[in-house]
N, CA, C and O atoms as a DFTB+ gen file, in Angstrom:
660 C
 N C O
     1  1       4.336     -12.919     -15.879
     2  2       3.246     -11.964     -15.781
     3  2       3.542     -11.027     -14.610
     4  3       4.232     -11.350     -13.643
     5  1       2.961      -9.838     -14.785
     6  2       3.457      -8.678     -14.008
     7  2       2.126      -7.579     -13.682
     8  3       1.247      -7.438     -14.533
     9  1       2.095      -7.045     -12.748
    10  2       0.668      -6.779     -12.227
    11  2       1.017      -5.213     -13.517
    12  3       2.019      -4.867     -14.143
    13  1      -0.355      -4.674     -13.411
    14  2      -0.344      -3.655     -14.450
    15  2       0.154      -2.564     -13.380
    16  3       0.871      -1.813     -14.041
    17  1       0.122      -2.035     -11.839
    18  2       0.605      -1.038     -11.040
    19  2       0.476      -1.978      -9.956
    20  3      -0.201      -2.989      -9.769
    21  1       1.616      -1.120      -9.083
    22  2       1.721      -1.519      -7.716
    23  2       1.599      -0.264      -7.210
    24  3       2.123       0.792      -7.563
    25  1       0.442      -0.654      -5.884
    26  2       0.588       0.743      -5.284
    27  2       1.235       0.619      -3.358
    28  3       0.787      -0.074      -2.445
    29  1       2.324       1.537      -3.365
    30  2       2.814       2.181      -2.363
    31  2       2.278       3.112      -1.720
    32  3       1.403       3.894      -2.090
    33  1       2.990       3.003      -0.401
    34  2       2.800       4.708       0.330
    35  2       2.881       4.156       2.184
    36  3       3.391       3.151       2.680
    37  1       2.053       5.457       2.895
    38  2       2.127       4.820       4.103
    39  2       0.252       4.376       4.627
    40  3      -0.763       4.235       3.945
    41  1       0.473       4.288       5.915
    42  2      -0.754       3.376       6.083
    43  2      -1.810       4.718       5.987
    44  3      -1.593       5.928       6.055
    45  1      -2.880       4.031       5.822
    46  2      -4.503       4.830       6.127
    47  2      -4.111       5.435       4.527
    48  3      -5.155       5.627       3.904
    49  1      -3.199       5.688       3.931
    50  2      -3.456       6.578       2.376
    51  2      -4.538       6.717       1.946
    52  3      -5.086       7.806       1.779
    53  1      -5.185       5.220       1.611
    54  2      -5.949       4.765       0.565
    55  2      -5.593       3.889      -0.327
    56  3      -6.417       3.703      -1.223
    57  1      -4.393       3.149      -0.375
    58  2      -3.773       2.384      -1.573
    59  2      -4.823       1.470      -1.222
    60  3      -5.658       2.271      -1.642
    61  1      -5.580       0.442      -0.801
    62  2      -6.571      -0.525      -0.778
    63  2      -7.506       0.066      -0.965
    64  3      -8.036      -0.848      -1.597
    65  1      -8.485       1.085      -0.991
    66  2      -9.674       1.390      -1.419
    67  2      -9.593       1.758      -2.878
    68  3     -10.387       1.268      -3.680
    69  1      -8.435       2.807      -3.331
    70  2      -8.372       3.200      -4.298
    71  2      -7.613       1.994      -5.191
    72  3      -7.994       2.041      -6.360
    73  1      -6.535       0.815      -4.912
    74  2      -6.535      -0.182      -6.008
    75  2      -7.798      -0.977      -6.346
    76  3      -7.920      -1.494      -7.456
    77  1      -8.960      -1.106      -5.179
    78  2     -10.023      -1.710      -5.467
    79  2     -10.669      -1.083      -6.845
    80  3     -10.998      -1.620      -7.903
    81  1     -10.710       0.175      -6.422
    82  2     -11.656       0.832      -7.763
    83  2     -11.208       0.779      -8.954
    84  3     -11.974       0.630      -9.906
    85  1      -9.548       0.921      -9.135
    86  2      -8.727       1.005     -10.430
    87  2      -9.088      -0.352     -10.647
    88  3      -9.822      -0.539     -11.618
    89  1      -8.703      -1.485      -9.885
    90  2      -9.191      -2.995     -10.754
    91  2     -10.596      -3.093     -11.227
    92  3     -10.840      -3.568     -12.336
    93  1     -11.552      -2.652     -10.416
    94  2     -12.825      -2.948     -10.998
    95  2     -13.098      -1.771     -12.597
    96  3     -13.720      -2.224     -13.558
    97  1     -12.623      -0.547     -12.617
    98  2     -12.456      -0.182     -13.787
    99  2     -11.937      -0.760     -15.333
   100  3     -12.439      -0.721     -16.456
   101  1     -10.595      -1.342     -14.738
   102  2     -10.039      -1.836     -15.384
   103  2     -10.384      -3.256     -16.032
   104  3      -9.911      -3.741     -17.060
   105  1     -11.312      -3.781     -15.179
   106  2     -11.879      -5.119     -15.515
   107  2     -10.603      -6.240     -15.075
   108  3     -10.388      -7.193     -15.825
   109  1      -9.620      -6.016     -13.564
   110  2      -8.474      -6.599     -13.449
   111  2      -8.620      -7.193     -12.487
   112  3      -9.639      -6.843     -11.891
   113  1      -7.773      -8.385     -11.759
   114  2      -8.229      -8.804     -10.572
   115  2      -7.157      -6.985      -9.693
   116  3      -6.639      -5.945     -10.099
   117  1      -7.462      -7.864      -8.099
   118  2      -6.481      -6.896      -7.101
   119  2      -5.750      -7.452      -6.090
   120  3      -6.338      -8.417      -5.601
   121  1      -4.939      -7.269      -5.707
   122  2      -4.412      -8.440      -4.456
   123  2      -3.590      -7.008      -3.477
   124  3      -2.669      -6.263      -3.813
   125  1      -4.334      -7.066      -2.301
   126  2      -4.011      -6.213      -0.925
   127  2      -2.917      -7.545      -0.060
   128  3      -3.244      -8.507       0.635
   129  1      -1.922      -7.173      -0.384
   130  2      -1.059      -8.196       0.647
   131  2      -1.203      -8.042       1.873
   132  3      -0.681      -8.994       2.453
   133  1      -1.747      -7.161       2.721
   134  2      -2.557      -6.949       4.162
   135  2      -3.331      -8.171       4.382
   136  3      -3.217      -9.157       5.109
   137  1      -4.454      -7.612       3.180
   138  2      -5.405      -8.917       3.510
   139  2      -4.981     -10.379       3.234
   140  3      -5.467     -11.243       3.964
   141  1      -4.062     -10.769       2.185
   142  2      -3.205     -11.806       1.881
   143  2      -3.023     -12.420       3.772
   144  3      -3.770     -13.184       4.384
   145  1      -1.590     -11.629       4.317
   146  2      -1.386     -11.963       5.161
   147  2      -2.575     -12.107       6.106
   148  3      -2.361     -12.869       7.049
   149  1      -3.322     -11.758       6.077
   150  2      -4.701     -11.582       6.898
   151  2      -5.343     -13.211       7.203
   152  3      -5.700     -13.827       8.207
   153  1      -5.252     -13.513       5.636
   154  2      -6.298     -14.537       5.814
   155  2      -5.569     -15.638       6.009
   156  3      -6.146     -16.581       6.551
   157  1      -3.944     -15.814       5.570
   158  2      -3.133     -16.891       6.289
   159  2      -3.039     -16.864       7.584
   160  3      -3.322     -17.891       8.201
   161  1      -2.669     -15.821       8.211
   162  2      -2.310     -15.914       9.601
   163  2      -2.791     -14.748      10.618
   164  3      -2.332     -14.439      11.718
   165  1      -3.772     -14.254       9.947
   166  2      -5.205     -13.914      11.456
   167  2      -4.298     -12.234      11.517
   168  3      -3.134     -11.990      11.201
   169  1      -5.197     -11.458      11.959
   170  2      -5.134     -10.100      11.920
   171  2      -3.847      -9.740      12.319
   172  3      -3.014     -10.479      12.843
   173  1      -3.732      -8.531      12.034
   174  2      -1.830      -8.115      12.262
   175  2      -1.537      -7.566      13.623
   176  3      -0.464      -7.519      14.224
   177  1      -3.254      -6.985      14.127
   178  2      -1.916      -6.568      15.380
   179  2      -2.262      -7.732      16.452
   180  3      -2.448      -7.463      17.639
   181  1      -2.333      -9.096      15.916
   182  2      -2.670     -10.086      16.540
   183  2      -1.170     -10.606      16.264
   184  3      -0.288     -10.888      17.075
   185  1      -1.167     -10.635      15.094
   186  2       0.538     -11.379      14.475
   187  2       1.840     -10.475      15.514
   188  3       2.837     -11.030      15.975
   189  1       1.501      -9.053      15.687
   190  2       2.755      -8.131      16.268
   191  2       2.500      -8.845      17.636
   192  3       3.533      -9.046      18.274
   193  1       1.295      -9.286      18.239
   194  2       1.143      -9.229      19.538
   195  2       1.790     -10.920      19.677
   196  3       2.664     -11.091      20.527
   197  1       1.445     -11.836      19.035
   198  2       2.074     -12.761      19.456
   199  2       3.572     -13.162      19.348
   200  3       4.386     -13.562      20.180
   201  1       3.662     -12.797      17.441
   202  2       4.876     -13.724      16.838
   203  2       5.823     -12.644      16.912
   204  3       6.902     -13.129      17.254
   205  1       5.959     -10.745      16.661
   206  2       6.537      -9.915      16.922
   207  2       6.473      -9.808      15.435
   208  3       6.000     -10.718      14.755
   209  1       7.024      -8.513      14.836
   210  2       6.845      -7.812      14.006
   211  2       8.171      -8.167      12.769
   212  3       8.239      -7.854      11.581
   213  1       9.008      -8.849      13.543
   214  2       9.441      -9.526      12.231
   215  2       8.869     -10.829      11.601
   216  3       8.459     -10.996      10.453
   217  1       8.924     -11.471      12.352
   218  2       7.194     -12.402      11.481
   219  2       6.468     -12.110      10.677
   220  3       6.100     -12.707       9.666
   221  1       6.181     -11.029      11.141
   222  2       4.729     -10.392      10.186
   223  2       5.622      -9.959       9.304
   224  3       5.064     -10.199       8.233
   225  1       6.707      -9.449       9.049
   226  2       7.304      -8.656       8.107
   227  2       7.999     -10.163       7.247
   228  3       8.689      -9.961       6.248
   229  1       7.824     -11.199       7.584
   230  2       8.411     -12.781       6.981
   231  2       7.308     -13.063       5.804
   232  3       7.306     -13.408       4.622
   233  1       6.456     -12.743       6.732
   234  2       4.807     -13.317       6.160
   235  2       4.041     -12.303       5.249
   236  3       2.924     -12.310       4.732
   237  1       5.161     -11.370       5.260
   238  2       4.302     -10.336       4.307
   239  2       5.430     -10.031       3.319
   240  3       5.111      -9.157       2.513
   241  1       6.532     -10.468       3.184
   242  2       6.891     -10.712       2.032
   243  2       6.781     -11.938       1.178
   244  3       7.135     -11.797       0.008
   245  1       6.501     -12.706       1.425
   246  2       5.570     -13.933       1.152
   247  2       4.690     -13.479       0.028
   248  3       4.765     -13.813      -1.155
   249  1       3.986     -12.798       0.503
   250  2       2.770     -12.029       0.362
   251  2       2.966     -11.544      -0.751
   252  3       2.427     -11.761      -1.836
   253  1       3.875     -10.778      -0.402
   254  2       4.418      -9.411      -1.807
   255  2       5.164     -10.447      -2.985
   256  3       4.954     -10.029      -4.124
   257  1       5.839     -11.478      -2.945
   258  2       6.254     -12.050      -3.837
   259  2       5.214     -12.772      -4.740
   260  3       5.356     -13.009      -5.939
   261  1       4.133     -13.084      -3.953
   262  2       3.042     -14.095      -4.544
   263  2       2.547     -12.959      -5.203
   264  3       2.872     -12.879      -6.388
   265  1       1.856     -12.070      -4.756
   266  2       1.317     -11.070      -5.314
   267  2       1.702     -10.540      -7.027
   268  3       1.032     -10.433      -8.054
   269  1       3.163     -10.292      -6.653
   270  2       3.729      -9.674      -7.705
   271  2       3.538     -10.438      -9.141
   272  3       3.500      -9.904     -10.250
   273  1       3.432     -11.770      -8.840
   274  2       3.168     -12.524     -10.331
   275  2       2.226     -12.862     -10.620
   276  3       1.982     -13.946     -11.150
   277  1       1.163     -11.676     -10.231
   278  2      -0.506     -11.727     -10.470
   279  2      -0.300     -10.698     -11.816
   280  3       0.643      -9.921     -11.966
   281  1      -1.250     -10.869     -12.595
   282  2      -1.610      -9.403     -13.184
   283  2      -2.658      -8.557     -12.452
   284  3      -3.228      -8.870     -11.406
   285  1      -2.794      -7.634     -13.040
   286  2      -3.948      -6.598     -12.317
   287  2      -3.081      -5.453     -11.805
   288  3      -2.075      -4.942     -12.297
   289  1      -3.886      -5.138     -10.445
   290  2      -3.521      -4.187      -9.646
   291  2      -3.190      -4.572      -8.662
   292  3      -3.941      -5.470      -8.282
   293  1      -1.903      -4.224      -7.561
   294  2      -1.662      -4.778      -6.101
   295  2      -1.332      -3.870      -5.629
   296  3      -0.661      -3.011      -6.199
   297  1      -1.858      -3.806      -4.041
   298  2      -1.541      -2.627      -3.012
   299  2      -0.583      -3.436      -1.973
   300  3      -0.812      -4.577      -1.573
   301  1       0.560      -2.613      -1.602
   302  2       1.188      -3.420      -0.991
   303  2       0.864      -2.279       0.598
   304  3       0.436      -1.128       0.675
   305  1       1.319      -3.300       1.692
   306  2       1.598      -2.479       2.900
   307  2       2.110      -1.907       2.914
   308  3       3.084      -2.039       2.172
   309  1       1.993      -0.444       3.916
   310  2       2.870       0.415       4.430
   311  2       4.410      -0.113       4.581
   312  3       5.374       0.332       3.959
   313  1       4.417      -0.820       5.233
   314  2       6.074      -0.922       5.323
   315  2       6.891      -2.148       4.258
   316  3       8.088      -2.360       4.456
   317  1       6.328      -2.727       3.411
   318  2       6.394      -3.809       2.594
   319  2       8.260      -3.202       1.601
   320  3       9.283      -3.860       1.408
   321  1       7.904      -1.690       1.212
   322  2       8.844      -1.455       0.816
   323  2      10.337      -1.323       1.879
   324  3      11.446      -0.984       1.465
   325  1      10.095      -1.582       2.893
   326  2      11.305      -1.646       3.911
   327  2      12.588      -2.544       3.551
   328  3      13.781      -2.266       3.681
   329  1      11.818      -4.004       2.933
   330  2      12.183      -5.224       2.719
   331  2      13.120      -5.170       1.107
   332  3      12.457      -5.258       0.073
   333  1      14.684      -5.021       1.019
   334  2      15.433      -4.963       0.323
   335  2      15.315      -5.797      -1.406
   336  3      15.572      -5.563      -2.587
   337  1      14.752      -6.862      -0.527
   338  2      14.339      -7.893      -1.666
   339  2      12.831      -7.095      -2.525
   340  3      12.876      -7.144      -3.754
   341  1      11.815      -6.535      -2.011
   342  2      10.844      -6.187      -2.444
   343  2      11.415      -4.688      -3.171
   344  3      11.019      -4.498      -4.321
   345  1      11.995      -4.005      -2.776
   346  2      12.434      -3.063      -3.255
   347  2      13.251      -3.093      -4.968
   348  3      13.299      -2.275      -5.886
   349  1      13.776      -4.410      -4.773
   350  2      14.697      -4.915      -6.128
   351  2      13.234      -5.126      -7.171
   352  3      12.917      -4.574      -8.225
   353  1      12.681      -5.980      -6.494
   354  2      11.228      -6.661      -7.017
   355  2      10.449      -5.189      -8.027
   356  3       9.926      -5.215      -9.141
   357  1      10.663      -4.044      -7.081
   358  2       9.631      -2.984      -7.758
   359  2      10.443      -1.954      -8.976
   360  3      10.097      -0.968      -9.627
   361  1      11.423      -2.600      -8.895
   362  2      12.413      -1.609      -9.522
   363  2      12.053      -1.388     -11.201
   364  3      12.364      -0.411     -11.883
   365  1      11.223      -2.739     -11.681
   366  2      11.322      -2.369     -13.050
   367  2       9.577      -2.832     -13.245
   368  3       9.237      -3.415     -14.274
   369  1       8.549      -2.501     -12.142
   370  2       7.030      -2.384     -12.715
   371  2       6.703      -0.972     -12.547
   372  3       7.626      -0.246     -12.176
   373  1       5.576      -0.460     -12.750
   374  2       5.023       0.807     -12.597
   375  2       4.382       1.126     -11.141
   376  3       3.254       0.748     -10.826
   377  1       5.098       1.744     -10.437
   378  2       4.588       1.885      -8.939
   379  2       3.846       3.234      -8.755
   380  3       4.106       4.202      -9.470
   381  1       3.047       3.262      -7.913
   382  2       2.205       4.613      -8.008
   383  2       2.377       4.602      -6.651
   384  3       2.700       3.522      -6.155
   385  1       2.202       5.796      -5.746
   386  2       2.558       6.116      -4.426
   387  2       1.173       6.815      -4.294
   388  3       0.532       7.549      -5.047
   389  1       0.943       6.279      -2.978
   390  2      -0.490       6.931      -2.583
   391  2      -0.231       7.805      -1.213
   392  3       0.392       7.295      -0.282
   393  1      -0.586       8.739      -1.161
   394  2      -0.093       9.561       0.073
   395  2      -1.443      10.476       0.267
   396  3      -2.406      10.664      -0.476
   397  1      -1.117      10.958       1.555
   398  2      -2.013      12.004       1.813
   399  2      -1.637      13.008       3.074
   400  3      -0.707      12.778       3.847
   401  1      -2.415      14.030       3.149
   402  2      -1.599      15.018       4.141
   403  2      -1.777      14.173       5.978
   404  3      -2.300      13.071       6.145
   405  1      -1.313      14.872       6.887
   406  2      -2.039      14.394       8.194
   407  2      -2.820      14.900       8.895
   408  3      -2.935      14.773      10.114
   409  1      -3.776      15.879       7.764
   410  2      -4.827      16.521       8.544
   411  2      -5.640      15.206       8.108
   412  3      -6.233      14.514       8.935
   413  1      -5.609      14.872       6.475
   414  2      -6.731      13.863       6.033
   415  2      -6.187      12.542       6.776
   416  3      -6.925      11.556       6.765
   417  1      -5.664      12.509       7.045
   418  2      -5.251      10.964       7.781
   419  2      -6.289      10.342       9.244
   420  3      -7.141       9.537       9.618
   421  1      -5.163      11.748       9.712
   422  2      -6.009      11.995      11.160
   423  2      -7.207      10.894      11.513
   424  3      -7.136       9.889      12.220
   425  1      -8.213      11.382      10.849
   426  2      -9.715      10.821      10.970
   427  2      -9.665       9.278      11.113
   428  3     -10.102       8.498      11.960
   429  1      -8.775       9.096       9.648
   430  2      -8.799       7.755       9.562
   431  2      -7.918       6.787      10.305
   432  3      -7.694       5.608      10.031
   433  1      -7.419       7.585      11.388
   434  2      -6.448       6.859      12.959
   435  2      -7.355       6.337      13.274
   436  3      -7.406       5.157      13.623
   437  1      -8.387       7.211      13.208
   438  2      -9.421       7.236      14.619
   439  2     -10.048       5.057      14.915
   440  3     -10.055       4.378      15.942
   441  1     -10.395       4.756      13.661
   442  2     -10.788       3.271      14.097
   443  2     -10.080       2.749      14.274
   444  3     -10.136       1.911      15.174
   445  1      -9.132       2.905      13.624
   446  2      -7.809       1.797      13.082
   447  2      -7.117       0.949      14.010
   448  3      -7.212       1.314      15.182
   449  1      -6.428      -0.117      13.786
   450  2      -5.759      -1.067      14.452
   451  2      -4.844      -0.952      13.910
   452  3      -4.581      -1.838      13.097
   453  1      -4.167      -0.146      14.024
   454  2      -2.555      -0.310      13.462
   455  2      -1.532      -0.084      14.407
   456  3      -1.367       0.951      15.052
   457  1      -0.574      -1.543      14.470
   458  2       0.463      -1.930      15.700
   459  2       1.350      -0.989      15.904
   460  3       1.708      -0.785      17.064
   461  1       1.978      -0.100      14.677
   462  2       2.750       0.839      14.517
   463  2       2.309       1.936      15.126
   464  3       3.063       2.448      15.954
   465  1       1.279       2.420      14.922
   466  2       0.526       3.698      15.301
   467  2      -0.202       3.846      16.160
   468  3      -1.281       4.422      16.021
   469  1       0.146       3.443      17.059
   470  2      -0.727       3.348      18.482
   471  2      -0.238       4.646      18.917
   472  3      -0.866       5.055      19.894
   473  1       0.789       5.524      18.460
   474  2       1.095       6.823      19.290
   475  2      -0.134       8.147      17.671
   476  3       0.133       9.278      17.262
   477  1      -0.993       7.468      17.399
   478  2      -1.990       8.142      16.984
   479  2      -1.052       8.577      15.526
   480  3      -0.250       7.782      15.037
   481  1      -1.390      10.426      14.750
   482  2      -0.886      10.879      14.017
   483  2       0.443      11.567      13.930
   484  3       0.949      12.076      12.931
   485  1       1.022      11.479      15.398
   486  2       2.806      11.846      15.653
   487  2       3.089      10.415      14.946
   488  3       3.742      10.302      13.908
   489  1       2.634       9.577      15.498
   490  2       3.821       7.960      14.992
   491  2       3.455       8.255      13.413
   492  3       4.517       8.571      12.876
   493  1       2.686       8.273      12.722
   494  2       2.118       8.453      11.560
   495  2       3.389       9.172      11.146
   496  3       4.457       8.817      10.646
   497  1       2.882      10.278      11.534
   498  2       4.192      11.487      10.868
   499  2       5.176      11.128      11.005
   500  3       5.752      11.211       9.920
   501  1       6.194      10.491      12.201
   502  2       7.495       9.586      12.557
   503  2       7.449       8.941      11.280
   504  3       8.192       9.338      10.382
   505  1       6.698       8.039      11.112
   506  2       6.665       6.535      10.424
   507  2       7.100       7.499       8.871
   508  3       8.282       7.569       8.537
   509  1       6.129       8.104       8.136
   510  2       6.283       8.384       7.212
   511  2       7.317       8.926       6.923
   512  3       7.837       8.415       5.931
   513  1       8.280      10.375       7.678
   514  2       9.487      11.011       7.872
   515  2      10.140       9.725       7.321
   516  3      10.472       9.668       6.137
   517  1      10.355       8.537       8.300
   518  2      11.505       7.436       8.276
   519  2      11.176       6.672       6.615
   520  3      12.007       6.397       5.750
   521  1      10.303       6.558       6.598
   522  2       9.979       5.644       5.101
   523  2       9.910       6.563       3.780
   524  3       9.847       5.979       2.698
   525  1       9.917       7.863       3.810
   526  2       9.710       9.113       2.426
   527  2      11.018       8.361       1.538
   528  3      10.920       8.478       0.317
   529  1      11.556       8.022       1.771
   530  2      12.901       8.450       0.960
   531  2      12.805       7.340      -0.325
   532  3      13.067       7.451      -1.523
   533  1      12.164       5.914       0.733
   534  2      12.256       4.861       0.007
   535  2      10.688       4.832      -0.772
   536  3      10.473       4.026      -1.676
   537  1       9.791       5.665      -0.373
   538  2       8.733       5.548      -1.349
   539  2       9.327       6.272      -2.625
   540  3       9.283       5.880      -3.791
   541  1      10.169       7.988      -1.871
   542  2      10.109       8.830      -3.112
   543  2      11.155       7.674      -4.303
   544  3      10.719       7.417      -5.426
   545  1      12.349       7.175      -3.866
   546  2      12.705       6.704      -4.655
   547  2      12.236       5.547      -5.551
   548  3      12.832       5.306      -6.601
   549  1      11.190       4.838      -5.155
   550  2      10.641       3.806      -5.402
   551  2       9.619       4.221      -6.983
   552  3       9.727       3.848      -8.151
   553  1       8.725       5.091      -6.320
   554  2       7.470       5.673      -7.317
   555  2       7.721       6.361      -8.727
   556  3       8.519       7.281      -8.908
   557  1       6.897       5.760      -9.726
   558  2       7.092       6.443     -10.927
   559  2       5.971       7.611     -10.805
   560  3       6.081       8.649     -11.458
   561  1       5.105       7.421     -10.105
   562  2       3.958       8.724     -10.372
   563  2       3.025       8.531      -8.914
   564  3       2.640       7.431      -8.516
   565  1       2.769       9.763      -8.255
   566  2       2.342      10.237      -7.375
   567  2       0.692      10.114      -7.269
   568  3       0.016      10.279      -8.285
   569  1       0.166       9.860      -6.182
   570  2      -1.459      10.268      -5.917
   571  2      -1.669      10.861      -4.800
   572  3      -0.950      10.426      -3.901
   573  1      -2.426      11.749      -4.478
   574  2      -2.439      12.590      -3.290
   575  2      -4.267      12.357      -3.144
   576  3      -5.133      12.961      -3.778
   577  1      -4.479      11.120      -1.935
   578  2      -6.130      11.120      -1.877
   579  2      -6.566      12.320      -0.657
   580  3      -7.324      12.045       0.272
   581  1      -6.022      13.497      -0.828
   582  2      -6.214      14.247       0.841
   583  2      -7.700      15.407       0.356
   584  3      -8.336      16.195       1.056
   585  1      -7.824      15.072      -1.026
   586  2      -8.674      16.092      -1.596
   587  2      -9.726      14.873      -2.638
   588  3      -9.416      13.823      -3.201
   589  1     -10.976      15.590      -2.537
   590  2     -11.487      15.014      -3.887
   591  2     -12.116      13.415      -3.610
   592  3     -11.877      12.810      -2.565
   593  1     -12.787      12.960      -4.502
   594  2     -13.429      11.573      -4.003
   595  2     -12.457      10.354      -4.407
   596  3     -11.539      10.390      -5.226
   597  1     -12.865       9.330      -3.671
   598  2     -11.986       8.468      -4.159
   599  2     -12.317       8.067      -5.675
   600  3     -11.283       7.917      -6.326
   601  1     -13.320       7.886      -6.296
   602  2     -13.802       7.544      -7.248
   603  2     -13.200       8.694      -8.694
   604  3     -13.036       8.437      -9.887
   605  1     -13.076       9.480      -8.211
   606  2     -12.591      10.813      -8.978
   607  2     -10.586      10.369      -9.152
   608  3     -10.060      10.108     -10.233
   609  1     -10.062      10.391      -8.201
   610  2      -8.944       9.788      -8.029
   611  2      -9.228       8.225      -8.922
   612  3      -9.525       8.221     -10.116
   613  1      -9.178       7.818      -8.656
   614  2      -9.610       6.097      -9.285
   615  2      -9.243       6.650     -10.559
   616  3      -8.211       6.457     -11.202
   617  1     -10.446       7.516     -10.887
   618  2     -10.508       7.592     -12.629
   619  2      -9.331       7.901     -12.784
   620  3      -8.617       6.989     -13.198
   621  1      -8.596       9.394     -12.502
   622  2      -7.392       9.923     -12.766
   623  2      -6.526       9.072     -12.828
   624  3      -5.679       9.246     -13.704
   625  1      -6.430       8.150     -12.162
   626  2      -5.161       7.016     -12.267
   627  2      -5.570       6.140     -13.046
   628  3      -4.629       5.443     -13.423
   629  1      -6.758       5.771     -13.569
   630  2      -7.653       5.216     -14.776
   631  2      -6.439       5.498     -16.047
   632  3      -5.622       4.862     -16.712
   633  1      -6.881       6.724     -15.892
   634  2      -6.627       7.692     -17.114
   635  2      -5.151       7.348     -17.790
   636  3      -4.906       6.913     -18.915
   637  1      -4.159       7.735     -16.587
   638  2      -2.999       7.561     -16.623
   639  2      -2.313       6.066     -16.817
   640  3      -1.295       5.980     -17.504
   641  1      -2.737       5.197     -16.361
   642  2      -2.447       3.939     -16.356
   643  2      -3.098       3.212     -17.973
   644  3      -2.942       2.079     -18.428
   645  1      -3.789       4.307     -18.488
   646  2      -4.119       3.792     -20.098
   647  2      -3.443       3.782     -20.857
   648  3      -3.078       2.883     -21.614
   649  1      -2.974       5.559     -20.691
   650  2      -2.003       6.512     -21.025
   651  2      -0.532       5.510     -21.841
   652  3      -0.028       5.582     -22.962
   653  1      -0.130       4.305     -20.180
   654  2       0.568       4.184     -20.552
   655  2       0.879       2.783     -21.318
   656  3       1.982       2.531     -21.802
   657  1      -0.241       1.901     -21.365
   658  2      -0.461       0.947     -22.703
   659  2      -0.059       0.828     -23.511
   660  3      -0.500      -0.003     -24.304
């Protein structure tokens, strides 16, 4: 069994709000390997602060492997596609890439706990520069949440993900 999309991209996108909505449309479960790793081993920039960031990157492919032999919908982490083995893993499901500009991001720095991005929307922009290549190559079809509601988006990828049934 094989999830119906995996969604990519970098952090703050939206791939966890917006796989939430596509599963509940869909009538599918969802599995956020964030929160996966979350609930095994306690918040992440708790995991960077103690065990260091390859740990977390141990424990979150873990994550991504368990995940993958769910059906439904799964959002994987920002950097999940880094991991050579996960990359092989996505090569033959339907991956959707969730992106957005860094004006719309911006905002969503503002609460966030993210270990990577503590240098605000420059590391953002860094981070993403370094990781484009392996999303662009990764993704069969694009989402851009920088416009428009999430719920509106949801559907559109609704739509498309019927499409391809």
């Amino acid at each position: 069994m094989s999830p119906i999309a995996v969604l990519i991209g970098p952090p703050a996108a939206g791939k966890s709000r917006l796989g939430r909505r596509v599963a509940d449309r869909l009538g599918v479960g969802f599995v956020d390997t964030d929160k996966s790793v979350v609930v095994k081993h306690g918040p992440i920039p708790e995991i960077f602060a103690s065990s260091g960031e390859a740990q977390f990157r141990a424990w979150e492919r873990e994550a991504v492997t368990e995940a993958l032999l769910t059906p439904g919908i799964v959002a994987l982490g920002g950097g999940a596609i880094l991991n050579p083995d996960t990359q092989r893993d996505l090569e033959d499901l339907f991956v959707v890439m969730v992106t957005a500009t860094p004006e719309a991001i911006e905002p969503r720095l503002v609460s966030a706990k993210r270990p990577l991005l503590t240098g605000g929307i420059d590391a953002w922009v860094a981070l993403v520069a370094e990781r484009q290549p392996v999303y662009d190559r990764l993704a069969d079809f694009t989402v851009d949440t920088s416009r428009g509601t999430m719920d509106g988006i949801a559907d559109s990828l609704v739509t498309r993900l019927e499409e391809r049934r």
